[in-house]
C-alpha positions in Angstrom: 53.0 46.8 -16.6 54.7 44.0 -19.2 52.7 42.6 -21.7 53.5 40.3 -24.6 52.8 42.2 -28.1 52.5 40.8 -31.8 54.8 43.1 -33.7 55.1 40.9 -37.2 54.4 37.1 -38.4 56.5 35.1 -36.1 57.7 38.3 -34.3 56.5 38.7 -30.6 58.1 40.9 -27.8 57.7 42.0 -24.3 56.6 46.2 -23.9 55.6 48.3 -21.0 51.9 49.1 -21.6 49.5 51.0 -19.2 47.5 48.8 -16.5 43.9 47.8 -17.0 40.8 49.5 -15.6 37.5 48.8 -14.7 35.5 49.4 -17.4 32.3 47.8 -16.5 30.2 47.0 -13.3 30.7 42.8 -14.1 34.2 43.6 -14.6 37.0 42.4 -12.4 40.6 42.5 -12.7 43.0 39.8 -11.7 47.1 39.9 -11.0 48.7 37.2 -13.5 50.3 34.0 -11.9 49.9 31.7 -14.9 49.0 32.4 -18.6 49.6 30.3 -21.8 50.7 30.9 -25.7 48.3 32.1 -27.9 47.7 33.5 -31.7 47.1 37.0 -31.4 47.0 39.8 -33.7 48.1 43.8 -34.6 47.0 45.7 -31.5 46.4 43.0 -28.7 48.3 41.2 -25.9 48.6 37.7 -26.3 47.0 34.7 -24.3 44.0 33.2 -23.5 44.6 31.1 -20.9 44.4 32.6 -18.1 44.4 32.6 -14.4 45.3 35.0 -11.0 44.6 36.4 -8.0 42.2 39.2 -7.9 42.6 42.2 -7.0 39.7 44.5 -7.8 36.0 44.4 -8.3 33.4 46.0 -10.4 30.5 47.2 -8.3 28.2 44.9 -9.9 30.6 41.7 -8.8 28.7 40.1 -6.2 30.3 36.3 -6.1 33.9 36.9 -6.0 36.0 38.7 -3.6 39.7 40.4 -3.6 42.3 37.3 -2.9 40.7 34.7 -4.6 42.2 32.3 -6.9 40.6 31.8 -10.5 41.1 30.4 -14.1 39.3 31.7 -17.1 38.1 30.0 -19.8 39.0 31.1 -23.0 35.9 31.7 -23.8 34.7 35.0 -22.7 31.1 35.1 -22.8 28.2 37.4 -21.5 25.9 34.8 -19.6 22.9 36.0 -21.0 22.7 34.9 -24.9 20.7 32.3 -25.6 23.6 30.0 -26.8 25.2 31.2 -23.0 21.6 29.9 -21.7 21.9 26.3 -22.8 25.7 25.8 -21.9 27.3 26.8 -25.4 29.8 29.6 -24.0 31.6 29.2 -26.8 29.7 30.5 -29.2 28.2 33.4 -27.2 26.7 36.2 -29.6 26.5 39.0 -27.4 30.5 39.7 -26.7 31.9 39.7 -30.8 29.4 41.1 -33.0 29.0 39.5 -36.3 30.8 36.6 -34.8 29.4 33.8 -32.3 32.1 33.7 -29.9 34.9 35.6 -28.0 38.5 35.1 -26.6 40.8 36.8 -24.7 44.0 37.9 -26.8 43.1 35.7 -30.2 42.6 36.8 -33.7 39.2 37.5 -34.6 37.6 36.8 -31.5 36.9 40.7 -30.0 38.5 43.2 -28.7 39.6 41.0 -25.2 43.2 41.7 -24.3 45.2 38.4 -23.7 46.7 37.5 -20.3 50.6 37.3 -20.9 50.5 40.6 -18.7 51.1 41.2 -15.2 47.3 42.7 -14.9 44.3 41.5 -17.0 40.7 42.8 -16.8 38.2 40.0 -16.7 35.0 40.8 -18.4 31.3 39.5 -17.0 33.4 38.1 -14.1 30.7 36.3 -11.9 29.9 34.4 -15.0 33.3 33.4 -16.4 35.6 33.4 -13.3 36.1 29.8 -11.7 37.2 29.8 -8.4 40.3 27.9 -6.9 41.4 26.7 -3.8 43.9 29.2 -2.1 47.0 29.0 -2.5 49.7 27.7 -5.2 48.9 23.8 -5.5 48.4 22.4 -8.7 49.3 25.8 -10.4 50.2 23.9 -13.7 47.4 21.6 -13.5 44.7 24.5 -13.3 46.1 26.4 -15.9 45.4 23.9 -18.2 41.2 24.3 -17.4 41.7 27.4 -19.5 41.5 25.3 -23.0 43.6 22.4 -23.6 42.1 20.1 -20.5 38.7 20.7 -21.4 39.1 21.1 -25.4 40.6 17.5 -25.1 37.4 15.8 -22.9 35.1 18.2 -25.1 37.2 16.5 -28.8 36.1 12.8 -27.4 32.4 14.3 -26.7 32.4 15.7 -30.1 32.7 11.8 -30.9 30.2 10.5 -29.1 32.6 8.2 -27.2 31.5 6.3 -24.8 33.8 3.9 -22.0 35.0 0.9 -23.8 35.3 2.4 -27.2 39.0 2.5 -29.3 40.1 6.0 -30.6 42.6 7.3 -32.9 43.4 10.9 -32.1 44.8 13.0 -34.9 47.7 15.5 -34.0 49.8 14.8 -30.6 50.2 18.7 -29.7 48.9 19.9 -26.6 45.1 19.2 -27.3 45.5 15.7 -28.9 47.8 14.8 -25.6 45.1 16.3 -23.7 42.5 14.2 -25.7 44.5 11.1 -25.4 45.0 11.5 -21.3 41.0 12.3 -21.5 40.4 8.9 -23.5 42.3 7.3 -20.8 40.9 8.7 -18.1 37.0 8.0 -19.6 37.9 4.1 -20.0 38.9 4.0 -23.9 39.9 0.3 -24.5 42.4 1.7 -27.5 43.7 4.9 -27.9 46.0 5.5 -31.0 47.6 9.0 -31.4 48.5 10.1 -34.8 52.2 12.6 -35.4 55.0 13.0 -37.2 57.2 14.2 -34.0 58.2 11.5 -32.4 59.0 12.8 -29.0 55.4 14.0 -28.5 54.5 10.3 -29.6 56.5 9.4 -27.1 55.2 11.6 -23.9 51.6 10.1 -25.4 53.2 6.4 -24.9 54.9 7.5 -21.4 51.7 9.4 -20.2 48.9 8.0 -21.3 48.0 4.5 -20.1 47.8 1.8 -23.4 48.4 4.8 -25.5 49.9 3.8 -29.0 51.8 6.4 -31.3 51.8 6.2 -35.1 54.4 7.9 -36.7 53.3 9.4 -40.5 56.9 11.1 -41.0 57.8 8.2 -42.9 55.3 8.5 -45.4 53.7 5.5 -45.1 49.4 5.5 -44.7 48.9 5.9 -41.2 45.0 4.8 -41.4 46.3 0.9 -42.8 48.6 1.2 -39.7 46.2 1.8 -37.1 43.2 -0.6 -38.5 46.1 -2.9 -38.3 47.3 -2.5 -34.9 43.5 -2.5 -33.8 42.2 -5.5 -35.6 40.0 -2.9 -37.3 38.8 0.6 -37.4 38.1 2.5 -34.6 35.0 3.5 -33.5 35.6 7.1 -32.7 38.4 9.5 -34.2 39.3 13.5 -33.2 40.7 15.8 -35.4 43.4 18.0 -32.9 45.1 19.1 -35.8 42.6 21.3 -38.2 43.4 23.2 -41.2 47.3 23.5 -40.9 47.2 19.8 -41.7 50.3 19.4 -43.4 50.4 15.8 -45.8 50.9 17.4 -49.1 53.7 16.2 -51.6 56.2 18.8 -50.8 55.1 19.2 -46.9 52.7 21.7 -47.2 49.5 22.3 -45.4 46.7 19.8 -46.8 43.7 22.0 -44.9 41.4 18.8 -45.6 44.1 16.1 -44.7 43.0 15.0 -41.3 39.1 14.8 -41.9 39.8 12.6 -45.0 41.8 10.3 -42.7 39.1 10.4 -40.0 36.6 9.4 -42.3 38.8 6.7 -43.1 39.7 5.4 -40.0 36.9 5.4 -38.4 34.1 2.5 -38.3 30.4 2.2 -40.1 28.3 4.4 -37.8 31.1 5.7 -35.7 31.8 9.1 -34.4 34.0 12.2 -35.4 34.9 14.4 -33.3 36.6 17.8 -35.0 37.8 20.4 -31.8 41.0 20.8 -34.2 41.0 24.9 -35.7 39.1 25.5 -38.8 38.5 29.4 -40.2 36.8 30.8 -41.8 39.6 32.8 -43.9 42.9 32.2 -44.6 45.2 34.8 -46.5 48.1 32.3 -46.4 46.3 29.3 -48.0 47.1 27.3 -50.6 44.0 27.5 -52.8 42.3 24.8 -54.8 39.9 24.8 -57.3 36.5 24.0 -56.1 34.2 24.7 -58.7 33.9 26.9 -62.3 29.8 27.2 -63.0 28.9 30.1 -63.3 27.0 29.8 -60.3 29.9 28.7 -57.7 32.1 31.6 -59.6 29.3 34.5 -59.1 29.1 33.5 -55.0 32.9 33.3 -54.5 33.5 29.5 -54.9 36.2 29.8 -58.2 39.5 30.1 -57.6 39.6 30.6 -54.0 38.6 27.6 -51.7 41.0 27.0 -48.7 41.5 30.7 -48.1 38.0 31.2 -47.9 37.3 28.0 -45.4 36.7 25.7 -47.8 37.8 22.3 -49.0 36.8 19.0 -50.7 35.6 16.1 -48.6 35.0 12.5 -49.3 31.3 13.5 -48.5 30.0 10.1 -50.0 31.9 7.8 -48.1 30.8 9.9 -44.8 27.2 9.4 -46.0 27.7 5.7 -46.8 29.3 4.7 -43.7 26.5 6.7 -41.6 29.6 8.5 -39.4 28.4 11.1 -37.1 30.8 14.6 -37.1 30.6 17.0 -34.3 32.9 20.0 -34.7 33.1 23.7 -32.9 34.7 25.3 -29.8 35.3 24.2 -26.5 32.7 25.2 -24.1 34.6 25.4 -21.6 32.1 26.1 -18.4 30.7 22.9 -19.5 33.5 20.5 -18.7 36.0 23.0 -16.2 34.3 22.4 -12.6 34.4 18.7 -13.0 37.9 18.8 -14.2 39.2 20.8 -11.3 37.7 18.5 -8.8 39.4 16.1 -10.5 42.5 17.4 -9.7 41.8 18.1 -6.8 40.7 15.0 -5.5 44.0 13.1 -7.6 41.9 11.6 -10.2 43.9 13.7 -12.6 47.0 15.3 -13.5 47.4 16.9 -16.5 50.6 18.9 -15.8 52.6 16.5 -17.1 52.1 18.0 -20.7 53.9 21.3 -19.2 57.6 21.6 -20.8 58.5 24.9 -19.9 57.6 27.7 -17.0 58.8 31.2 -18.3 59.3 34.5 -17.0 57.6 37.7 -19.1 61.1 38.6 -20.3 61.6 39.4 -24.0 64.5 36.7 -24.8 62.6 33.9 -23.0 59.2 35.0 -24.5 60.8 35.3 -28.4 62.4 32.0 -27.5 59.6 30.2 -26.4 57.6 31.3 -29.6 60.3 30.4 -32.0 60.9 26.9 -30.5 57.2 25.8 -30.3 56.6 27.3 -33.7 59.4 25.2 -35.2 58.4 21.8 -33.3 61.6 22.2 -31.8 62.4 18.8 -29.2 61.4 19.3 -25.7 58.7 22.3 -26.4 55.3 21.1 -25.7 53.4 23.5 -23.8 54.9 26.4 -22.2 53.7 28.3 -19.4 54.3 32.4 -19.0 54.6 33.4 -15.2 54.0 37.1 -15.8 54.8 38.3 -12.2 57.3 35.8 -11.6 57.8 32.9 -9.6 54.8 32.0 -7.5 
């Protein structure tokens, strides 16, 4: 079968690799009708977001059946973890040891092949597996239960929101469009989206009902503008951005840039949200001094902070201004039912955020990396159709 394979940094291409297996009774595998970008590394095929028909069953399978239509949360997790007991998926401990947490096809999250392959095994199926209704309706709209739909409702729980409040949503990529459409649909009374790319603003405006986009490409302080605009800070902020932040002098990533601004923008005993991507290492990183006693030195704190996952943050004004933060995961399984009924029913439609619907051909898969990778106009969330149109 084709499968899309990491070969460098910003290098991907398509290669014939052999089918997956069964390898476990809870195993089932699916054929691939919708699968979505993902960071991957040496060794794996990429994507995580995931959905298809299956076609075969594990013996120990007992709630699906061959034909049926299903989307995977990113999250692959065993069911049976005590974090998988109380609804935290996300951060199961029995699929990555060493880890809490899995994923199909990401860095550092297991040894889970992605889905941008005509076949993908599905691991602890009856678990993870959420069913569709037959057919190809709402194709886009489903795949987007896979992470960005539910990331974005899961950023403005992370908050604490609540119907009536005013948000200012950090980053206007496919989560923080996602976040805004969710803000919307949960009765915000303000929702202010932070970018530097206009035409994503721009989607947010056209999308997203009462939706305001702030523009920080101009340099001036986005945080003045939006208390501005609002007659005040917000109540509740999300971080969709994380540590690529960028906000530095010369353009660079500023790891701690959006959490400063969220503590900032948001109002005495409000809520942060933080779904945005944090790590806990980065070899890239531009490193900061974050201490010298000999203490911080002997336990790795010297030279090396934003490589290692850390950074400075205005920890005092947090404290003083009694903000609750919530960061981590999306757990999926906690939000994806819901949101495919609404979509079924025509309470939501989140398909607009789709810019692109690709075949698993190695130009148009190369392309589609390049563009998104570079912010190029028009690419906002592309779609791989790894056996073609449906």
């Amino acid at each position: 079968m084709k499968a899309v394979h990491y070969e460098k940094p910003f290098q991907v291409s398509v290669k014939e690799v052999p089918l997956p297996k069964i390898e476990h009774p809870d195993d089932c595998i699916i054929k691939v009708t919708t699968a979505g970008r993902t960071a991957a590394q040496s060794g794996l095929i990429f994507g995580h977001e995931n959905m298809g028909i299956v076609t075969e069953l594990g013996s120990g399978v007992t709630l699906l059946k061959k034909g049926d239509r299903i989307v995977l949360p990113f999250n692959v997790a065993d069911g049976r973890c005590r974090n998988c007991e109380e609804g935290k998926t996300a951060f199961c401990t029995g699929v990555n040891p060493g880890f809490a947490g899995g994923a199909y096809g990401y860095v550092a999250m297991g040894p889970y092949q992605g889905g941008q392959a005509q076949y993908l095994r599905i691991p602890f199926a009856d678990f993870n597996a959420l069913v569709l209704p037959p057919g190809h309706q709402h194709e886009r709209a489903f795949a987007l239960l896979a992470d960005i739909f539910p990331t974005g409702w899961h950023g403005l729980t992370l908050s604490s929101f609540q119907a009536g409040d005013s948000v200012c949503i950090f980053g206007a990529g496919p989560v923080g469009l996602m976040a805004a459409y969710s803000a919307s649909l949960r009765g915000a009374s303000r929702i202010f989206i932070v970018d530097r790319v206009k035409e994503r603003l721009e989607l947010a405006e056209r999308h997203v009902r009462g939706c305001v986009g702030v523009d920080f490409g101009g340099g001036g302080d986005v945080v003045e503008e939006v208390v501005r605009l609002n007659g005040g800070m917000v109540e509740r902020s999300v971080d969709c951005v994380g540590y690529q932040a960028s906000g530095g002098k010369k353009g660079g990533e500023v790891p701690n840039a959006v959490l400063e601004q969220c503590i900032r923008v948001t109002r005495p005993t409000g809520g942060v949200g933080v779904p945005g991507l944090y790590v806990p290492s980065d070899p890239g990183a531009v490193d900061e001094e974050v201490g010298g006693s000999p203490f911080f030195l002997r336990n790795g704190f010297g030279l090396r902070g934003s490589s290692k996952g850390r950074m400075s943050l205005s920890f005092g004004k947090l404290f003083e201004k009694g903000l609750h933060i919530a960061t981590g995961q999306c757990n999926v399984k906690a939000y994806n039912r819901q949101l495919r009924d609404m979509i079924v029913s025509g309470a939501a439609d989140p398909s607009w955020v789709v810019s692109h619907e690709i075949p698993l051909e190695d130009g148009a898969v190369r392309e589609a990396y390049e563009k998104f990778d570079t912010r190029v106009e028009g690419w906002t969330k592309v779609l791989v159709r790894p056996n073609g149109d449906l």
